[in-house]
N, C-alpha and C positions, 0 to 999 in steps of 0.2 A: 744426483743425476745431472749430465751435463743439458744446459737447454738450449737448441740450437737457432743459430738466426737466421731468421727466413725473409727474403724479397717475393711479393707475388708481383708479376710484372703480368700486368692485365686482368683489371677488377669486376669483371664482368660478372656473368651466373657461374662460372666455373671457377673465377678468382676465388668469387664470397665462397663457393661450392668447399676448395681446399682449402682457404680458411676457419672454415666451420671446424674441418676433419682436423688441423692441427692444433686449434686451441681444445677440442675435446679430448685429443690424445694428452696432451700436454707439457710432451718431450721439446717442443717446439713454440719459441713465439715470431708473429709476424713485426720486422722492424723497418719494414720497406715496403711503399706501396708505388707503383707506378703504372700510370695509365695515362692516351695520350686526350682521352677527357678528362679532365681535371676531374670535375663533377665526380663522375664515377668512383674515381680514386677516393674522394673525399667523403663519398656515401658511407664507403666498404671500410673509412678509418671511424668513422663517428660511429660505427652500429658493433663493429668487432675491435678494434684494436687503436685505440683514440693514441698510445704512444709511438703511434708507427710516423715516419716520417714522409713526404708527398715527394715525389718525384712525376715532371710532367714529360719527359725523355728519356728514354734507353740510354744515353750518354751521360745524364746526370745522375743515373742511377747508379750505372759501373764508378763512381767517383767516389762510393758509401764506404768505407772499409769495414765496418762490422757488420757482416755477413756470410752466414757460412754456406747457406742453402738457397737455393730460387726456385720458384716453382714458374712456367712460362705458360701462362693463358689468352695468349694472344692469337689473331688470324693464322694460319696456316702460314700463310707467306715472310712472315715475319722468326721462323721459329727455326729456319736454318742461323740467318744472322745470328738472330740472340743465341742461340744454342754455343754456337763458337768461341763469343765474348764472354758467356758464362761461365767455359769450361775455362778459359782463357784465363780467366781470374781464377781460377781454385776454387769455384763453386762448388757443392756439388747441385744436382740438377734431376728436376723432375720436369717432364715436358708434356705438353699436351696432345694427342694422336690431333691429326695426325701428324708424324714428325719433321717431313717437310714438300717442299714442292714440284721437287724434282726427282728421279734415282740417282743421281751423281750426289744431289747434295746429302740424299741417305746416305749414301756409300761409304762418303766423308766424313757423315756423323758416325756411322760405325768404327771407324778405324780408330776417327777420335776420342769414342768409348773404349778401344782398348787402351788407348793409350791413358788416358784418365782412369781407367781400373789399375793400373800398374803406380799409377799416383796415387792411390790411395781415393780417390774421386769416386761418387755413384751417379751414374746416370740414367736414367728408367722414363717410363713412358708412361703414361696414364690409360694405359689400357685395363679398366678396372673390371672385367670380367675370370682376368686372370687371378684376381683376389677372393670373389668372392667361396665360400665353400661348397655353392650349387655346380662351379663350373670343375672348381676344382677336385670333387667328386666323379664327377664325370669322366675326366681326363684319365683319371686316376683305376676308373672300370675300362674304360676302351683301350688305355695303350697297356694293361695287364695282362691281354691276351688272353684272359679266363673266355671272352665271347668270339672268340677270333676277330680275322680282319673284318676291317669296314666296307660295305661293300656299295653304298649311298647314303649320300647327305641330304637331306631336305632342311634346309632356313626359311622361316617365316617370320618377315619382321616389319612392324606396324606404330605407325606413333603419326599424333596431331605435332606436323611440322612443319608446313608450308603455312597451318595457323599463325606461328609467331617467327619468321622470319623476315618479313614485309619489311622494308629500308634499313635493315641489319646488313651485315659483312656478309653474311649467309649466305643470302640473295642474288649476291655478286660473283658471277665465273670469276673476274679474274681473280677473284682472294677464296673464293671456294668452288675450285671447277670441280662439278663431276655433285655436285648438291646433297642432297639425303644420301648417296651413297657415301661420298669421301668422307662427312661429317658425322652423321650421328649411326650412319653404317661402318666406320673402320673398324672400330673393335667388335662388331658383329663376325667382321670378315675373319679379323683377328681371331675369335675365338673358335673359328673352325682349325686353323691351323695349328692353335694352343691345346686343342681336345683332342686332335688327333693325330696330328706329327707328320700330317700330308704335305704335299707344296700342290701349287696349282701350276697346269699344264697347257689350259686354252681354255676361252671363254666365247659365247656368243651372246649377245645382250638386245633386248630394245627399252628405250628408256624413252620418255615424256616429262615437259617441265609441265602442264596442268597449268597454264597461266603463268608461274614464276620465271624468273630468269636460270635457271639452272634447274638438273633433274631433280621432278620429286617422285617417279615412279620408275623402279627399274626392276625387271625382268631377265633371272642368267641360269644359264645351264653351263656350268663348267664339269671341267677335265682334270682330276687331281691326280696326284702320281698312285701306282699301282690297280688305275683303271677304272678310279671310282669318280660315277658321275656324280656331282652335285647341283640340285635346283635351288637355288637364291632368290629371295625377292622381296624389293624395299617398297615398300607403301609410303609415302611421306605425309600422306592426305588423310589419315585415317581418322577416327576419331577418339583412339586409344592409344595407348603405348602399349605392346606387345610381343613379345618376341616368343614360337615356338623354336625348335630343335629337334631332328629326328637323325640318328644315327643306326645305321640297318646295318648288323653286324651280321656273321657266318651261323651264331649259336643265337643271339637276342638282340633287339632291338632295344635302343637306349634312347632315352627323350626327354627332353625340356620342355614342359605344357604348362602354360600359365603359372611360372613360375616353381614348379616340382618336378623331381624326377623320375622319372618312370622304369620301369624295365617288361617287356614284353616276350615273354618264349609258349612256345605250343599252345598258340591262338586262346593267353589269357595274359592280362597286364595288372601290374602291383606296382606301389610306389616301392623307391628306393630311399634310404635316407642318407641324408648330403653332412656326415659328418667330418670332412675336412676343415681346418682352420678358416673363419670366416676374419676378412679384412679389406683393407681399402689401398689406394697408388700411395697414399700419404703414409699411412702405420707400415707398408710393406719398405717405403722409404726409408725412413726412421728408422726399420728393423737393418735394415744395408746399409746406413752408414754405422749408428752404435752401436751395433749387435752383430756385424757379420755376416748377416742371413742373404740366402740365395735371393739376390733378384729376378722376382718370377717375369719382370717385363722390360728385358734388355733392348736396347736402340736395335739389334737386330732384329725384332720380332717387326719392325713396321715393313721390310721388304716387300718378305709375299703379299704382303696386304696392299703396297701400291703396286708391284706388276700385278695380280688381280684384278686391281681400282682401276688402273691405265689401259687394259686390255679389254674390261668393263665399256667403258668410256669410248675407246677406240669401236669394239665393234658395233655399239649402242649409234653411233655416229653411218658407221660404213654399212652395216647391216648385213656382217657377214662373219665367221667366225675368228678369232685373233691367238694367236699361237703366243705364250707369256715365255722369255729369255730361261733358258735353265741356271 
């Protein structure tokens, strides 16, 4: 089996995080660490992977030649740049949602993911809801058309997050504008779009920072294609991590409650079971470069998620509704 070489560029909770998931796969070792605290870097080599090498720049790091893969866990703002020099060099590339900070520079990353698929390149996103087999289950009942169309989405999502982000990158609009939603909300947003193959059409929002420098509570009624409203709302403050799901179909009602699935027809509810392949951004990785396998989370999938997030933000600000680009 070939074993591939991996750079994580930025050693933080989500560096250790995919480091964890590729030494336990095992298809992969990490041989590159770069972070721009040294410290850091040098924690995540002495606890996981003491042969990896220390890079304290992005520039010393592109200078490595044996590397086949990168994984990029760094700020938001940083993750156009590096995305470009990764592909730039024949990486391939796993990146962290969200993907980056602008829609141009998305734009750009898509194009440049087609062009790196035609190279032989993977490039995917760490949207890891689209891995596991709770969501992918689900996806798999709603777009079957067995319950018909969707007719309202209700998101409930909850998590202690303003707890730990106090003198972190977090905290800071300009490296994470739009707070609990752009960050630990994108792939929430994500996975309404991956369940059910809607786009979003207009949002109205109000949002509160609760003391922090960026939002930690937000509040949205949007407008997705084919007429369906959906209610959204981020708690950043809460004192759990949680996320419900309610899909209100034509025939049944489909739901994520405390992590199971539900299904709901003629005023009685049963669970469902969530037997599709369970996996992570890493193993699905791994599976698209040496195996072939569909990449369930293409650079395209972060779009609707930032006109969304933008529109989110925007009307959270002007307090009025915002109409998202077709």
């Amino acid at each position: 089996m070939k074993h591939l070489r991996f750079a994580i560029i930025g050693c933080g909770r989500m560096g250790r995080h995919h480091t964890q998931k590729l030494i336990a796969d095992g298809r992969g070792h990490v041989v590159a660490l770069m972070d721009a605290q040294h410290e850091t870097a040098r924690a995540l080599q002495s606890e996981l992977c003491p042969t990896a090498q220390l890079t304290s720049t992005f520039a010393e790091l592109l200078q490595i030649e044996e590397i086949d893969a990168a994984i990029i866990c760094t700020p938001t703002a940083e993750h156009y740049r590096q995305s470009v020099a990764c592909l730039d060099r024949g990486w391939h590339l796993l990146c962290e949602k969200p993907l980056a900070s602008t829609r141009a520079e998305i734009v750009e990353l898509i194009q440049r993911a087609e062009r790196a698929r035609a190279n032989g390149q993977v490039f995917t996103l760490g949207y890891q809801r689209r891995h596991t087999s709770l969501y992918r289950t689900l996806r798999r009942e709603v777009q079957s058309g067995r319950w018909g169309a969707v007719r309202a989405i209700v998101s409930h999502n909850v998590e202690n997050w303003q707890q730990t982000i106090g003198g972190t990158w977090r905290d800071d609009p300009r490296q994470n504008p739009g707070g609990f939603v752009t960050d630990a909300g994108s792939h929430k947003l994500d996975s309404l779009f991956y369940v059910t193959g809607l786009r979003p059409l207009e949002a109205f929002a109000r949002s509160q920072t609760c003391g922090s420098h960026v939002e930690i509570v937000t509040s949205v009624s949007a407008l997705f294609s084919g007429n369906v409203v959906a209610s959204i709302d981020f708690v950043g403050h809460a004192q759990y991590l949680g996320e419900d799901l309610h899909l209100h179909c034509e025939r049944a009602d489909l739901m994520i409650r405390h992590g199971e699935l539900w299904i709901a027809r003629d005023g009685t509810m049963e669970k469902l079971t969530a037997d599709e392949p369970e996996s992570t951004p890493v193993e699905g990785f791994l599976d698209s470069i040496l195996e072939g396998a569909v990449d369930l989370s293409p650079p395209e999938a972060a779009l609707p998620v930032f006109d969304l997030t933008q529109a989110i933000l925007e009307s959270g600000q002007q307090n009025r509704p915002v109409q998202i680009p077709g």
